[in-house]
C-alpha positions in Angstrom: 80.1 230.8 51.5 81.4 232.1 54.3 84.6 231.9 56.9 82.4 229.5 59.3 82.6 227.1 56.4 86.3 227.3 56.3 86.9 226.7 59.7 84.2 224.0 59.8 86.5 221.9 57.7 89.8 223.0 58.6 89.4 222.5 62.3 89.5 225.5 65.1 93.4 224.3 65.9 95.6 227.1 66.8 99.4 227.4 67.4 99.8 230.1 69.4 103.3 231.7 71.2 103.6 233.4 74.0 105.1 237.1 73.6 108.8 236.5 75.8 108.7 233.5 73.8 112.2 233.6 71.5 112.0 234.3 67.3 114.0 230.8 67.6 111.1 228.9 69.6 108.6 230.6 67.2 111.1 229.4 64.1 111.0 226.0 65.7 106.7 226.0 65.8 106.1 226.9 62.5 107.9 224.2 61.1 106.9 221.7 63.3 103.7 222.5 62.6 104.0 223.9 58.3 102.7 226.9 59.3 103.7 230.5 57.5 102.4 232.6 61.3 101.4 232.0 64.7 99.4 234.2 67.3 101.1 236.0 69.6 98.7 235.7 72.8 98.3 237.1 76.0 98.6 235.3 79.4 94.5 235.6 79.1 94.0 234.6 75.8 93.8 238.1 74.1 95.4 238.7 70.4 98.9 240.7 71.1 100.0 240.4 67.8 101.2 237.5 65.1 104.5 236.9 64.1 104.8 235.3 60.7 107.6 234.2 58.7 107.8 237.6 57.0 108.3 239.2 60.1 111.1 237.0 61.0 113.0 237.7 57.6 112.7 241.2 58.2 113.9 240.6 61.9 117.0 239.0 60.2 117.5 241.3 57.5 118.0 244.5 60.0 119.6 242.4 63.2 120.7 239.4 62.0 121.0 236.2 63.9 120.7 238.1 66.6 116.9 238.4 66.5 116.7 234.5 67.4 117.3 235.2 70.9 114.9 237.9 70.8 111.1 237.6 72.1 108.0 237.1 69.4 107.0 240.7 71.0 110.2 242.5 69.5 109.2 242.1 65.6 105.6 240.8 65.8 102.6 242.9 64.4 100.4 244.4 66.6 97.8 245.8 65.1 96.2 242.5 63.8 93.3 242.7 60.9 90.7 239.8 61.8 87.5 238.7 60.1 84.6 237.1 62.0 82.8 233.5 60.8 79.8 235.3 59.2 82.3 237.2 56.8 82.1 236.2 53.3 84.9 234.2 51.6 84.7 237.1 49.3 85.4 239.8 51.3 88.3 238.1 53.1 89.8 237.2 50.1 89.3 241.3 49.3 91.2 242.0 52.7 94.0 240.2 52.6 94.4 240.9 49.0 94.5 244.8 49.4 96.4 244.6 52.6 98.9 241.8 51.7 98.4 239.8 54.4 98.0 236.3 54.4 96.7 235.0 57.9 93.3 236.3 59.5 92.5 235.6 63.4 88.6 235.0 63.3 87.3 236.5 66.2 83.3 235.8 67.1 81.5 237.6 70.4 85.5 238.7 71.5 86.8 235.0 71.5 89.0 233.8 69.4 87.8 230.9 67.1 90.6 230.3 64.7 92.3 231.5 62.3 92.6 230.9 58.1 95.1 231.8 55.8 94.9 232.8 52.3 95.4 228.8 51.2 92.3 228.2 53.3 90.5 231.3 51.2 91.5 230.3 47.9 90.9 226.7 48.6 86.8 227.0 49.2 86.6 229.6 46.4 88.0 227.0 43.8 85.9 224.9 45.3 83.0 227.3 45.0 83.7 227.8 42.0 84.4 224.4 40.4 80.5 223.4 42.3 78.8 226.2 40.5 80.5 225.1 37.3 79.3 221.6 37.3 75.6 222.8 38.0 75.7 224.9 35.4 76.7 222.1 33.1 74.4 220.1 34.6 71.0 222.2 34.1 72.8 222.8 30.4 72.5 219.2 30.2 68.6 218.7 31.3 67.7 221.6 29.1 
């Protein structure tokens, strides 16, 4: 069970901004789209940060409304944790636990092929979970 399998059934949609683009255009994509973050890219496709709805309530808590008119690149993050398609649900889940982050670019051969959150993780796990429970009842069953 790996990330590949997430993103295999969630799609390899992304909602991206740009970094001049304002905290209020960023406000408007994530709920448009129901979204907790977005990437921050680069006019060349690169990671320059992500900018989720944490960051923005931070943004208002020290500037206030102000910070709407600010870009995405004033308050994103830019050192951005990502996981590739080959890592295990597992150790993602391990990740974003420990570091309290809840959206992971996946990256594969320096391109960027998605990106899961921790609803995504949790999600396949139960799921996991809930398939390995049912063949255990059913070799209980047989036996």
């Amino acid at each position: 069970m790996n990330v590949a399998s997430i993103l295999k059934e969630k799609g390899h949609t992304l909602v991206s901004a740009k970094p001049a683009d304002t905290i209020a255009d960023v406000c408007r994509l994530l709920s448009q789209h129901g979204i907790g973050a977005v990437l921050v890219l680069t006019p060349h496709g690169g990671i320059a940060g992500i900018l989720s709805e944490r960051d923005i309530v931070r943004g208002l808590s020290r500037h206030g409304a102000e910070i709407l008119a600010r870009s995405a690149d004033s308050i994103m993050t830019r050192n951005v944790l990502v996981c590739s398609p080959s890592d295990t649900v597992e150790d993602v889940m391990h990740l974003m636990t420990a570091r309290r982050i809840r959206h992971l670019p996946v990256v594969e051969g320096g391109q960027l092929a998605g990106m899961i959150s921790i609803g995504d993780v949790v999600k396949r796990h139960i799921a996991h979970t809930e398939m390995e429970a049912e063949a255990l009842r059913q070799y209980i069953a047989t036996g």
